[in-house]
C-alpha positions in Angstrom: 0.0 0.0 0.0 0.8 3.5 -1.0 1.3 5.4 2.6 3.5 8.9 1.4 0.9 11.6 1.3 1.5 14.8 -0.5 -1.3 17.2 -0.2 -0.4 19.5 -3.3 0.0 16.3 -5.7 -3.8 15.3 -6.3 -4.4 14.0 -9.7 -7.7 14.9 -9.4 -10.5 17.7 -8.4 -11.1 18.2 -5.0 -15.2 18.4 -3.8 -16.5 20.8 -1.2 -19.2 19.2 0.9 -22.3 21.5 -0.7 -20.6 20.7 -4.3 -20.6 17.1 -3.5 -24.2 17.1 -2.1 -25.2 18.5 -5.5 -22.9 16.1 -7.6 -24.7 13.5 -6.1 -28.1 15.0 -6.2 -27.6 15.2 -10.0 -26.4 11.3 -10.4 -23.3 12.6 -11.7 -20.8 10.8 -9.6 -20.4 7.9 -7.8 -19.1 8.1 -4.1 -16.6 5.2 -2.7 -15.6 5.8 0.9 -12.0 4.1 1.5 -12.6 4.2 5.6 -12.7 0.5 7.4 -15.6 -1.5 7.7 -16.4 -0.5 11.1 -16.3 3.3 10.2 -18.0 3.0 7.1 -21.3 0.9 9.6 -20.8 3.6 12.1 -21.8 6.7 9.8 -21.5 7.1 5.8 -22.8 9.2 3.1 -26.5 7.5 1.5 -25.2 5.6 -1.8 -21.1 5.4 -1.1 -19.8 2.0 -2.0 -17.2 1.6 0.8 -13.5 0.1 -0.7 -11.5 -0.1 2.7 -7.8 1.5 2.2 -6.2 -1.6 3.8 -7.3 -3.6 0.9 -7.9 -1.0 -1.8 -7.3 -2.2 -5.3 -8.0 0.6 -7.9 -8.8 -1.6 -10.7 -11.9 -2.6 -8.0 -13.7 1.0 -8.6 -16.9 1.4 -10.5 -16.7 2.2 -13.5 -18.1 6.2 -14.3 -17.0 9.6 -12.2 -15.7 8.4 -9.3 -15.1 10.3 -6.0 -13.5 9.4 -2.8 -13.9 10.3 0.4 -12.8 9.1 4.0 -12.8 10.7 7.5 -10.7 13.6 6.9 -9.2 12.9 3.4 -5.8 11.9 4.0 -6.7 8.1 3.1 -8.6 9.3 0.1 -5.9 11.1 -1.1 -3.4 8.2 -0.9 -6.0 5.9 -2.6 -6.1 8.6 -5.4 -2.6 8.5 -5.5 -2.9 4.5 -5.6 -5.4 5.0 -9.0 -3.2 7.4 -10.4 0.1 5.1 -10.6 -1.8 1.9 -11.7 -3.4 4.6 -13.9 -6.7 4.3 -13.2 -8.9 7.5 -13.7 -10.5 9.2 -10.1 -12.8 12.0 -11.0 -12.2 13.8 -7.6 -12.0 13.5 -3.6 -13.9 15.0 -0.9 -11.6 17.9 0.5 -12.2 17.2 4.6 -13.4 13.5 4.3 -16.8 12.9 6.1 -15.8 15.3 8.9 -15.9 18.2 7.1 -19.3 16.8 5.3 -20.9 16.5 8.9 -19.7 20.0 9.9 -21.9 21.4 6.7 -24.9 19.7 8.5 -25.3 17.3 5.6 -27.2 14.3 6.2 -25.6 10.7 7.2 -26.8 6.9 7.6 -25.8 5.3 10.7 -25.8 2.2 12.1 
């Protein structure tokens, strides 16, 4: 697994929580949440496919406009960086992870 982490080197567009909310509102993208099991049970985003980072495999992403997020988007940065090197295309990444989603208000499943 991929674990350097530099924060000015994302291949891809980074998502604010409200322009996320409307991505996803419009069926336009396709949200995979790279936190563990556990975290992903405790609280997640309605309609993110959860790929944990422990065992990510990019070529395992759904195919369209893919966006990752995690808790505070360190791990979804590094699994960009993962797709990036086995060249696999990442639309974008939520810029905050889930904290910063919950912060905004925005809704969440639990349990």
């Amino acid at each position: 697994m991929m674990d350097s982490f530099d924060p000015k080197a994302a291949p891809f567009a980074l998502f604010q929580p409200a322009a996320l909310r409307d991505a996803l509102a419009a069926n336009s993208v396709i949200l995979v949440d790279v936190r563990e099991r556990e975290e992903f049970a405790a609280a997640r985003i309605e309609g993110a496919e959860n790929l944990p980072l422990s065992s990510f495999d990019p070529s395992a992403l759904p195919a369209g406009e893919v966006v990752l997020l995690c808790a505070v988007g360190k791990r979804s940065r590094i699994a960009g960086n993962m797709c990036a090197a086995a060249g696999i295309p990442v639309y974008g990444h939520l810029e905050g992870g889930l904290n910063a989603w919950m912060r905004e208000g925005l809704p969440v499943l639990r349990g």
